[in-house]
C-alpha positions in Angstrom: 2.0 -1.4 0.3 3.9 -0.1 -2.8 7.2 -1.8 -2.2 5.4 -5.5 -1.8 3.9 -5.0 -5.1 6.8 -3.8 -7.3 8.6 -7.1 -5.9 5.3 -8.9 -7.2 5.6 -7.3 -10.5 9.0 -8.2 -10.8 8.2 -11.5 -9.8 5.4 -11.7 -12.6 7.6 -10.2 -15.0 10.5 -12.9 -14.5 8.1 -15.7 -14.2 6.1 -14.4 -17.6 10.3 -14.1 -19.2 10.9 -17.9 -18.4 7.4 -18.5 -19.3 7.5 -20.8 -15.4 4.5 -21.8 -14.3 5.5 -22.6 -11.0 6.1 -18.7 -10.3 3.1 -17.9 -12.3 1.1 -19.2 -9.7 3.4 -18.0 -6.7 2.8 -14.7 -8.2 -0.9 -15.0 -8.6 -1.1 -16.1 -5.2 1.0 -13.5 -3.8 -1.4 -10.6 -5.6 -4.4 -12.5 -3.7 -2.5 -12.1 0.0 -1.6 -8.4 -0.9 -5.2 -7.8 -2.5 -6.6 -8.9 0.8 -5.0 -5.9 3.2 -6.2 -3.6 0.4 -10.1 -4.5 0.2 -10.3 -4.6 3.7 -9.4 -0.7 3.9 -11.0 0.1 1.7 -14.6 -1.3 3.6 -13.4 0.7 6.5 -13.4 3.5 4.8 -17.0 3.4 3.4 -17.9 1.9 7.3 -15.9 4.4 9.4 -17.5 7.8 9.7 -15.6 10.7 10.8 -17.9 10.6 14.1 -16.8 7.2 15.0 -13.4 9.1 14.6 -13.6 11.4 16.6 -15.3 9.2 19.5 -12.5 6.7 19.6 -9.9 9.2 20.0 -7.8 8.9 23.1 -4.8 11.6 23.4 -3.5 11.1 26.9 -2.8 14.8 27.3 -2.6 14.7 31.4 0.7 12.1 30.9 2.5 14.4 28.3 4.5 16.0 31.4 4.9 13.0 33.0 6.1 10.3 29.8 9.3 11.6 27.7 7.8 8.9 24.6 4.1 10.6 24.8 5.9 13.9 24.5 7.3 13.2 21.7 4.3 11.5 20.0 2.0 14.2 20.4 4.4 16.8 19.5 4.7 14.8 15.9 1.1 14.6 16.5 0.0 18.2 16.8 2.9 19.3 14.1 1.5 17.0 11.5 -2.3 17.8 11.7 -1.5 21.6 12.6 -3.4 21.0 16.2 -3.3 21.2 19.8 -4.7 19.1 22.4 -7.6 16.6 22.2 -10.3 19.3 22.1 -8.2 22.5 22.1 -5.5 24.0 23.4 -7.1 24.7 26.5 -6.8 21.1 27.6 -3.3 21.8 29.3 -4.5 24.2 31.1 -3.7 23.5 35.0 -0.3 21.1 33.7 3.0 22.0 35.5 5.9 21.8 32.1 9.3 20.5 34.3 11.4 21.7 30.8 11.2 24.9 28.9 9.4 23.0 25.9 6.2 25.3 25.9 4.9 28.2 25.2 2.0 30.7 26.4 -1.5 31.2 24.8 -3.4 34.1 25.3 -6.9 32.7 26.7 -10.4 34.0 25.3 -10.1 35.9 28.7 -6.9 36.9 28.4 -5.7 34.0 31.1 -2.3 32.5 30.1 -2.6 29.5 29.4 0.8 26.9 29.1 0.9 24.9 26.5 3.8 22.5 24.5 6.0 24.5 22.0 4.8 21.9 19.1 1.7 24.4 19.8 3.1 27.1 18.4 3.6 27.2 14.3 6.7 29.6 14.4 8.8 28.5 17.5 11.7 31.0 16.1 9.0 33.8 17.2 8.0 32.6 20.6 9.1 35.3 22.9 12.2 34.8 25.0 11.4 36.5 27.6 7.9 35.5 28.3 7.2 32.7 26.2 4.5 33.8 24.4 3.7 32.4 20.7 2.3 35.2 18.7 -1.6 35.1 18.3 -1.5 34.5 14.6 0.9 31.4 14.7 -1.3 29.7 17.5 -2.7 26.5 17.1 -5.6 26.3 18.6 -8.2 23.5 17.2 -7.8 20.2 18.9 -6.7 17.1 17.3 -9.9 15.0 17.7 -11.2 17.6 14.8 -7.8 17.3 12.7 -7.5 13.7 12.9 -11.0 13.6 11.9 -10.9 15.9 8.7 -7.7 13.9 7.9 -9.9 11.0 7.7 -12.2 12.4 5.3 -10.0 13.7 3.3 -8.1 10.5 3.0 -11.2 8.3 2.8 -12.2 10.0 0.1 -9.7 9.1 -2.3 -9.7 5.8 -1.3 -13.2 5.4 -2.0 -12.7 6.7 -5.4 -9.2 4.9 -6.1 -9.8 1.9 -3.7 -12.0 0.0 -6.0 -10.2 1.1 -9.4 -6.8 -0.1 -7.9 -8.6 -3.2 -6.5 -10.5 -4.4 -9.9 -7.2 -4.2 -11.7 -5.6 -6.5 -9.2 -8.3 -8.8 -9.3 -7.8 -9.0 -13.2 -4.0 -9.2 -12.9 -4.9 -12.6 -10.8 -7.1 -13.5 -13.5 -4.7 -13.2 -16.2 -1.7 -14.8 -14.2 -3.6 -18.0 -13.8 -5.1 -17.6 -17.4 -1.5 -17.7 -18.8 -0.5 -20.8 -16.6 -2.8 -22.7 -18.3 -2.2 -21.5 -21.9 1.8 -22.1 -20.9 0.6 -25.7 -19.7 -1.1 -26.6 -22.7 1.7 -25.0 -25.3 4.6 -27.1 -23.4 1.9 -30.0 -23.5 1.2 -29.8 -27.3 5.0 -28.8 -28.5 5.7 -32.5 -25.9 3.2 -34.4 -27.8 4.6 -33.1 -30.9 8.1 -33.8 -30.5 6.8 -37.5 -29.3 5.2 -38.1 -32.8 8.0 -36.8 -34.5 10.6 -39.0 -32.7 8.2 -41.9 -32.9 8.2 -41.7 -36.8 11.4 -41.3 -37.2 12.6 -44.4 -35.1 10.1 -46.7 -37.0 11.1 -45.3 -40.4 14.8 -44.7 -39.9 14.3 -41.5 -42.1 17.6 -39.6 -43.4 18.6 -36.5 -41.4 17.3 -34.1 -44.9 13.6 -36.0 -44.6 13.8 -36.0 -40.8 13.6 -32.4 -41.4 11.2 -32.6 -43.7 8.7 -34.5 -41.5 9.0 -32.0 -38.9 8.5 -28.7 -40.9 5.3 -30.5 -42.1 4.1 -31.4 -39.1 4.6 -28.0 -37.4 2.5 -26.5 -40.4 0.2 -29.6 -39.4 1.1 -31.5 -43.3 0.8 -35.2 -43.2 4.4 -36.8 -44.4 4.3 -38.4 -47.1 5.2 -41.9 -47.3 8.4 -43.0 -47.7 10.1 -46.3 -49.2 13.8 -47.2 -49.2 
């Protein structure tokens, strides 16, 4: 979202230069579609509990020997939230690796268990010989439980920043549209004023020094005096 809204600042920014109404309001319209995506995550956040989280997650673990694209999802997967497997890593227990991309886990029982290298924190350590990760550089909690305390950390600051961020783009909108009509009524005043001016200065046929004259004046909102040839 931060790109979109640098191009909308820039947008305001020029449009505010040229003092053009017509990109005044594209802008203001523009921070009303972004503003939308925004207020919407941010009700999720105070909706969505980390429970509902961890109900509505679905790692296909059984297909990650079987689908070269699923391997490489939850591998990012279990890298990024430090994890391994849905519940833990005992979930691949029983799955036959066709590559030599895993590693061995000592079970609570001392079983073997085979599980992807991404399992392992330190693959530079896994033993070549009999592919064990050493104990201390397992990962053993199951991503259900990281994707869930990412969650909280993230909705936390969202629910503190969300509406900040939110109530300043509401008063940006505000302000755009506020400055449209000032503009509109500036142009619409200096228009009148420039009517009068010419107006006067047909019917008088006034000298280029008092023409002058009669303008000054009426900027500063003097009558002219009258004149007589």
């Amino acid at each position: 979202m931060g790109f979109p809204f640098l191009l909308a600042a820039l947008l305001g920014y020029y449009a505010v230069y040229k003092q053009c109404t017509g990109w005044l309001q594209f802008y203001g319209f523009l921070l009303v579609f972004l503003v939308i995506p925004m207020l919407v995550t941010m009700i999720l956040s105070f909706t969505v509990t980390t429970y509902t989280v961890q109900n509505h997650v679905n790692i296909p673990i059984a297909q990650y020997v079987t689908d070269y694209r699923i391997e490489r999802q939850i591998d990012w997967l279990q890298e990024s939230l430090d994890c391994c497997g849905k519940e833990s890593y005992l979930d691949y227990e029983g799955l036959v690796f066709r590559y030599r991309n895993y590693a061995i886990f000592r079970g609570p029982n001392g079983q073997k268990v085979t599980v992807p290298r991404s399992c392992c924190k330190a693959r530079e350590l896994i033993d070549i010989d009999t592919q064990e990760c050493p104990r201390v550089y397992q990962r053993v909690l199951g991503c259900k439980f990281g994707l869930a305390s990412f969650h909280t950390k993230n909705s936390l600051v969202l629910n503190i920043l969300g509406p900040i961020n939110i109530t300043m783009q509401i008063a940006c909108i505000i302000f755009a549209f506020m400055l449209v009509r000032n503009i509109r009524q500036v142009k619409k005043h200096k228009t009148t004023s420039e009517t009068v001016i010419a107006t006067c200065q047909n019917q008088a046929g006034l000298p280029p020094i008092y023409e002058y004259a009669i303008a000054s004046n009426f900027e500063y909102g003097i009558a002219p005096p009258p004149y007589s040839r």
